[in-house]
Every structure is written in C-alpha cells, then in structure tokens.
C-alpha positions as a Python dict, from the first residue, in 0.01 Angstrom:
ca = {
    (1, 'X'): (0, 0, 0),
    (2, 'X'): (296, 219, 35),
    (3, 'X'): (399, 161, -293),
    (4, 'X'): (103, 277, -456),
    (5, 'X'): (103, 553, -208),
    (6, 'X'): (439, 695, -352),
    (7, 'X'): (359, 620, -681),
    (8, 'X'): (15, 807, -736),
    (9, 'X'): (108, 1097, -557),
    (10, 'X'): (461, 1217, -786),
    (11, 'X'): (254, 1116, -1112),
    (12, 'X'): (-70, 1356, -974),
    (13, 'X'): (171, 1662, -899),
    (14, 'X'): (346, 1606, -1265),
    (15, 'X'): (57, 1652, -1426),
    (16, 'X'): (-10, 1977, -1234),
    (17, 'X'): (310, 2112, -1261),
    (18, 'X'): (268, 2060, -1651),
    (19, 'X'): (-83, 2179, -1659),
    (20, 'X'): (68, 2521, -1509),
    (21, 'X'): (363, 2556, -1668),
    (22, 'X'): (549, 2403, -1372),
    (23, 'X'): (456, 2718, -1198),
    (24, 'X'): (302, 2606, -905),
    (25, 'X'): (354, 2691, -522),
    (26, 'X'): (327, 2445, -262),
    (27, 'X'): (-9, 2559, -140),
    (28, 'X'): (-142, 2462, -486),
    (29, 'X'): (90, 2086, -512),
    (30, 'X'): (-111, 2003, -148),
    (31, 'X'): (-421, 2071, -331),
    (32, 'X'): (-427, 1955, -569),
    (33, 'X'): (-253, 1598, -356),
    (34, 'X'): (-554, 1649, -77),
    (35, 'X'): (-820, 1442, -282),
    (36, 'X'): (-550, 1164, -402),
    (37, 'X'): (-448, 1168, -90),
    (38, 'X'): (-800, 1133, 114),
    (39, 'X'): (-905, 789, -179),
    (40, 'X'): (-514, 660, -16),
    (41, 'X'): (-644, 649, 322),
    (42, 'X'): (-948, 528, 222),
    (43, 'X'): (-808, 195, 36),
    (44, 'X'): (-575, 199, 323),
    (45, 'X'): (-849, 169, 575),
    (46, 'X'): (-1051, -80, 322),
    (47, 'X'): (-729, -294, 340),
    (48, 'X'): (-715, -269, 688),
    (49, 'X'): (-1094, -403, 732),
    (50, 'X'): (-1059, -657, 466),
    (51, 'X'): (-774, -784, 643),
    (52, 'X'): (-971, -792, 990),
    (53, 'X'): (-1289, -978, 796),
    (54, 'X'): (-1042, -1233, 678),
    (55, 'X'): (-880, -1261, 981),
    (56, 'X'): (-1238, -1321, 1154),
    (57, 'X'): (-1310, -1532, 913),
    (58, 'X'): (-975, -1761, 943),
    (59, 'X'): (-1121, -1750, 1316),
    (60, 'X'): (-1507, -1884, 1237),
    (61, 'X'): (-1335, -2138, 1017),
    (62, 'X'): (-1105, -2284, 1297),
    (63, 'X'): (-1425, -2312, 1508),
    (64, 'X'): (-1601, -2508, 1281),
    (65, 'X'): (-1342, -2738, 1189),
    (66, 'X'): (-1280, -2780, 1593),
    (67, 'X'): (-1682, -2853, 1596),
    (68, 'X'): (-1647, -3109, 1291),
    (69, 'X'): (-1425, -3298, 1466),
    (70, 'X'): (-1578, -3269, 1827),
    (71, 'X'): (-1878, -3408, 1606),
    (72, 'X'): (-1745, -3693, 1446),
    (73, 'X'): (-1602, -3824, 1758),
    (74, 'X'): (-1934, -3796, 1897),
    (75, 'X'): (-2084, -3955, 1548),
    (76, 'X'): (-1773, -4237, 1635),
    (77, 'X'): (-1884, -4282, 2018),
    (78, 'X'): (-2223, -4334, 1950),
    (79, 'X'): (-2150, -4600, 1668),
    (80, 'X'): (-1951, -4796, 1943),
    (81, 'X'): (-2221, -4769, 2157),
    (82, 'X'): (-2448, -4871, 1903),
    (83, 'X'): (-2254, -5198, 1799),
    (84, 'X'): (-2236, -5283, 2216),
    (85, 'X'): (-2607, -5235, 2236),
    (86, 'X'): (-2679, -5473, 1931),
    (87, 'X'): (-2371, -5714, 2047),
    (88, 'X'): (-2542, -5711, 2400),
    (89, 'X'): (-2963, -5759, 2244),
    (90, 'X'): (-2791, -6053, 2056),
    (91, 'X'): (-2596, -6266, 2390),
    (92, 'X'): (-2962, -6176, 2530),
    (93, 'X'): (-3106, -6342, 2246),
    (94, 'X'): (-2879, -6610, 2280),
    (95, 'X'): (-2935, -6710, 2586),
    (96, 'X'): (-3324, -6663, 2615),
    (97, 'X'): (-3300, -6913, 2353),
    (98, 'X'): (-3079, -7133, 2514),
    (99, 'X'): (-3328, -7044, 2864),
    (100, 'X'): (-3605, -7160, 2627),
    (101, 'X'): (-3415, -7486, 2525),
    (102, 'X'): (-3372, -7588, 2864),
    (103, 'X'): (-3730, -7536, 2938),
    (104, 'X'): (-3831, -7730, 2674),
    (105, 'X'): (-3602, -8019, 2804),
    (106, 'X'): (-3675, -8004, 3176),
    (107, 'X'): (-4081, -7994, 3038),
    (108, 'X'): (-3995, -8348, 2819),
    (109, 'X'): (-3813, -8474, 3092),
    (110, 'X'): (-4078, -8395, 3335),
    (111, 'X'): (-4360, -8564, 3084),
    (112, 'X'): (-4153, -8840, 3083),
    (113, 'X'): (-4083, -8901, 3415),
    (114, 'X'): (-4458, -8874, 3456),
    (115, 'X'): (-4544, -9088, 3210),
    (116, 'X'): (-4318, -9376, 3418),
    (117, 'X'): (-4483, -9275, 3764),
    (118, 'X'): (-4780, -9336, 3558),
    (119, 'X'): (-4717, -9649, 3431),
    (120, 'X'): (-4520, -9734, 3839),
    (121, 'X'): (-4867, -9693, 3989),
    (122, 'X'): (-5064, -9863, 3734),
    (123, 'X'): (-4819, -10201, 3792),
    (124, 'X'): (-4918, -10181, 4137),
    (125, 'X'): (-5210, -10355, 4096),
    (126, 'X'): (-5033, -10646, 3904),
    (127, 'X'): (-4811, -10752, 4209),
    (128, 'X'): (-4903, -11007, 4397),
    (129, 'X'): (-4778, -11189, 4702),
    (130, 'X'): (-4546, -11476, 4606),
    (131, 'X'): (-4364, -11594, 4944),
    (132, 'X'): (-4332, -11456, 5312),
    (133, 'X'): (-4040, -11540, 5536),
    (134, 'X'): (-3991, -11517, 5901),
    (135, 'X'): (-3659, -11386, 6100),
    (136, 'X'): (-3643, -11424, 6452),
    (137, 'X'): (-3380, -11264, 6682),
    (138, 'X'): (-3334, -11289, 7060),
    (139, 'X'): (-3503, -11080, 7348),
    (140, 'X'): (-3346, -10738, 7318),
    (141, 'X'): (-3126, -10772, 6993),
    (142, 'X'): (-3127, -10682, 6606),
    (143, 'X'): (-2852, -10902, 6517),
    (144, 'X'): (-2899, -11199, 6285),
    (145, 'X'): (-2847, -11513, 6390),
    (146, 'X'): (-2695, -11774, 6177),
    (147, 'X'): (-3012, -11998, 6125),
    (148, 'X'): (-3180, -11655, 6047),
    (149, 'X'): (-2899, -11534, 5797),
    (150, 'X'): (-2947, -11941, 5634),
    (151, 'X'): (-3331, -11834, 5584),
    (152, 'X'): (-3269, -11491, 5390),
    (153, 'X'): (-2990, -11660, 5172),
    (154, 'X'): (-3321, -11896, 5062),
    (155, 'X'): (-3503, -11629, 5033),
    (156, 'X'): (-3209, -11429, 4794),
    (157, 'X'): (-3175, -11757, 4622),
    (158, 'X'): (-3503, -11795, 4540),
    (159, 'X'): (-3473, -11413, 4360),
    (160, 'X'): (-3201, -11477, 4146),
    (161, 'X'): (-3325, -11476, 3837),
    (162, 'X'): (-3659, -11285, 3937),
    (163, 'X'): (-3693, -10960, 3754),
    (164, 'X'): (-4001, -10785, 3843),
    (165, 'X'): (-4025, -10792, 4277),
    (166, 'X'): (-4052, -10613, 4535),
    (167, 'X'): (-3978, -10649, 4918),
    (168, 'X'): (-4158, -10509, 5220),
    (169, 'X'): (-3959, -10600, 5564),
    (170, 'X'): (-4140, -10484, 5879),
    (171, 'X'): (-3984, -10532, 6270),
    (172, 'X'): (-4158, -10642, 6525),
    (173, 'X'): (-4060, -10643, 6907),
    (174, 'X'): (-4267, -10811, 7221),
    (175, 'X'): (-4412, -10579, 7502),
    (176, 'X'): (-4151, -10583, 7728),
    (177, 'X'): (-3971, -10260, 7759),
    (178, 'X'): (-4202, -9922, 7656),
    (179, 'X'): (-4370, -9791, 7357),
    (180, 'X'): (-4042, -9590, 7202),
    (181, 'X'): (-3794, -9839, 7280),
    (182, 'X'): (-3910, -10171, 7146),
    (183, 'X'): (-4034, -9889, 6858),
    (184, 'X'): (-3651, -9803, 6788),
    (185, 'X'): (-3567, -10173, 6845),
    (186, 'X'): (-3795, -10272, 6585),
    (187, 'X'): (-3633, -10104, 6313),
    (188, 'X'): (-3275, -10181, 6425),
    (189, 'X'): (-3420, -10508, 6358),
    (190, 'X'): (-3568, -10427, 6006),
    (191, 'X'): (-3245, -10247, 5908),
    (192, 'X'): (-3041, -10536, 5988),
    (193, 'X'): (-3247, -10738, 5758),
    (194, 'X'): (-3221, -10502, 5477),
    (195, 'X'): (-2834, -10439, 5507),
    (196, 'X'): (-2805, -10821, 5465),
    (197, 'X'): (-3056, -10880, 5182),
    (198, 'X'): (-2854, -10568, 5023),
    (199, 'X'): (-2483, -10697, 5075),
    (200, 'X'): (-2597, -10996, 4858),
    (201, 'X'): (-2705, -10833, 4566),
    (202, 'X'): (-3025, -10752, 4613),
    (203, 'X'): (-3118, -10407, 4498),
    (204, 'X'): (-3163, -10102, 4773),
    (205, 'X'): (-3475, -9990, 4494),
    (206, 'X'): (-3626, -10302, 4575),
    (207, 'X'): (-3699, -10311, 4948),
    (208, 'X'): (-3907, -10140, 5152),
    (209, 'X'): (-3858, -10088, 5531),
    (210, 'X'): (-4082, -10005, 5803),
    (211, 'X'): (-4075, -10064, 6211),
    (212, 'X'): (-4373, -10130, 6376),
    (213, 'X'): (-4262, -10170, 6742),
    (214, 'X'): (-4479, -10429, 6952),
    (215, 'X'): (-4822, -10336, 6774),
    (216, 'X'): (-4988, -10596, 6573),
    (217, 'X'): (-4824, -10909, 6768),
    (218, 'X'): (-4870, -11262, 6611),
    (219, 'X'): (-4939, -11386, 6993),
    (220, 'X'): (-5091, -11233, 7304),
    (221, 'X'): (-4732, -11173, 7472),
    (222, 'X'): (-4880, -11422, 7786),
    (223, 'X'): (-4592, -11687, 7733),
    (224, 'X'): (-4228, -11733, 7659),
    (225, 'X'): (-4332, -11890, 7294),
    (226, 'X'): (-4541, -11582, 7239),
    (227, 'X'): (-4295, -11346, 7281),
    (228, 'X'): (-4058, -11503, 7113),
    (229, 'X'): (-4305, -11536, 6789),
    (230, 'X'): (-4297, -11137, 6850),
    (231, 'X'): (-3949, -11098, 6787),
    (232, 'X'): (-3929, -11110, 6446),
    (233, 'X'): (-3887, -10964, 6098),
    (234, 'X'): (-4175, -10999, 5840),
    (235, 'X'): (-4045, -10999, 5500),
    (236, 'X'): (-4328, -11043, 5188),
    (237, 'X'): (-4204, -11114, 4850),
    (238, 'X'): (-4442, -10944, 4558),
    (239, 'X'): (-4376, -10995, 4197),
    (240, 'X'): (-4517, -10852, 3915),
    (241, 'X'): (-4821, -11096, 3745),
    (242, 'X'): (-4697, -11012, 3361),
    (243, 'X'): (-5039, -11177, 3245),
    (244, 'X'): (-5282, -10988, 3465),
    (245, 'X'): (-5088, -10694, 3340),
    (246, 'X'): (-5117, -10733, 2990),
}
C-alpha cells in the first residue's frame, strides 16, 4: 500500500506542474494531492478491514473445523455404543433361547418321568404276594443269627433270576420294655435285615422298610413262645403278574 502511495502521488503533482507551466507553489501541489491523498487512506483503511474480515473469518473457520471434529467423535462414540447395544440384544437373544431350550427339556423330561410314575402306579395292581419269610432274633437284639442269615440266603436264592419284585420288611418287638424303645428296636431289627438282603445283591430300589414296634403281635405276649413269635422280621415277597398286566 505504500507503494502505490508513492507512486500516485509524484505522477498527480506532474501533471499539475505541466498543466501550469510548472509554476506552481506548494499551497497549490497540497491541493491539488488532498483528494489523491484522502481515496489513499481510504483503500488503506478498506485494506485494513478486509484484512480484519479475513482474519475473523480464518477464526469462524477454525471453530467449525474444531466442531467437525468434536462431532465426528461424537458420530464415532455413539456407533460404538451402538454396535455394544446390538452385540449385548444378541448374547440376550442367545441365551433366552438357550433359557427356552432348557425349558423345553426339563418340560420333556418332566412328561416323561410322569409318564413312568404313571405307568409305576398302574403295575401296582399287578403284584401279587409270592412268598413270606420269618426272622427271629433274641429278646433285646437286632442281630442276625446264623439260622436266620441261612433263611434270607433262601429267600435271595429264590430271587435270582426274578426280575419284576418287590420287598416289604417290617420289625416287630414283644411288650416288654415301653412304647419308644421296642419302637426303635424294631427297626434296628428291620435295618439289619435289609443291610443283609442288600450286601448280597439284592437291589436297595427293591426293598421297603418299616418298624412297627410291639403293635400288631402274632401272639398275646402271655408266654415265653409268644414273645418269642414277637421278635421277628416280616419280609413279603411281591412280583409282578406279567399276564394280569397285559
């Protein structure tokens, strides 16, 4: 801008001094320079604003470009968040489905095992009583005598190739002693059976067990024969009538 300054102003005051026959004072050179001089300062001050409009506008520019990339690592955020979201819906999907599959089994299993307790009950009926078999023990005791053990390994025998059976053993005591003791006795008595009849291969499934204590005696208790006929195990064999069944 200087330039131009100091070039407009020595061409403007040659043409006056020619137009005036080189003449003129200084009063008329400043003049005649005044106008020139006033359109200098105005580009000058047109520059200067330009310059301050570009300068704000270098300035709006940076802010937007700071804002475009504020806003596409926002835009970049939410896409991660977005792919968690759908990676997280599809494990939940993934495992209500697996949830359903496993209610679906448990429900099969559950028809199934109904369908046996069905079919357990219904066979009930077709059991019948195929043998009973007395144990005695001494006044007092749940241990098995040897005669007694000789009469259970009959009884086992007898069940080896049997299939379809089941056992009930029930304990029995005399009346001597009270209620709760020969009631405890009593089923000392019936486990002793059992743990034999199950150390010689006969299934645990298989056997029922119950103690009954000195109520429903096979004698009236008066006599030393009597009592002793209350000492005993009751064990009934039942086996499953295939005919009546079918």
């Amino acid at each position: 801008m200087n330039i131009l300054k100091w070039t407009v102003i020595p061409a403007v005051v040659g043409l006056a001094l020619v137009s005036q026959g080189c003449l003129a004072t200084k009063k008329n050179v400043q003049e005649q320079i005044a106008p020139v001089q006033a359109q200098v300062n105005q580009v000058q001050k047109q520059s200067a604003d330009n310059k301050q409009a570009i300068g704000d506008l270098d300035r709006q520019v940076a802010g937007v470009d700071e804002k475009a990339v504020e806003a596409g690592k926002r835009a970049q955020e939410a896409a991660a968040a977005a792919q968690r979201a759908s990676e997280a819906a599809a494990h939940a999907n993934d495992t209500a489905n697996q949830a359903g599959q496993k209610a679906d089994a448990a429900k099969s299993t559950a028809d199934q095992t109904a369908a046996k307790l069905d079919q357990a009950i219904g066979n009930l009926d077709s059991y019948h009583l195929q043998n009973t078999q007395k144990v005695y023990f001494s006044s007092g005791k749940s241990n098995l005598t040897k005669d007694e053990e000789a009469k259970l390994d009959q009884t086992i025998q007898s069940l080896a190739s049997a299939k379809y059976y089941v056992i009930e053993v029930e304990g029995y005591t005399d009346r001597i002693g009270d209620k709760d003791y020969n009631l405890a006795l009593s089923e000392r008595r019936a486990d002793a059976v059992l743990r034999y009849l199950t150390l010689h291969d006969i299934p645990l499934r298989k056997v029922h067990v119950v103690g009954v204590g000195n109520e429903d005696p096979n004698a009236v208790n008066k006599t030393r024969a009597d009592r002793k006929e209350n000492r005993r195990v009751d064990l009934r064999i039942y086996t499953l009538d295939l005919a009546a069944k079918n």
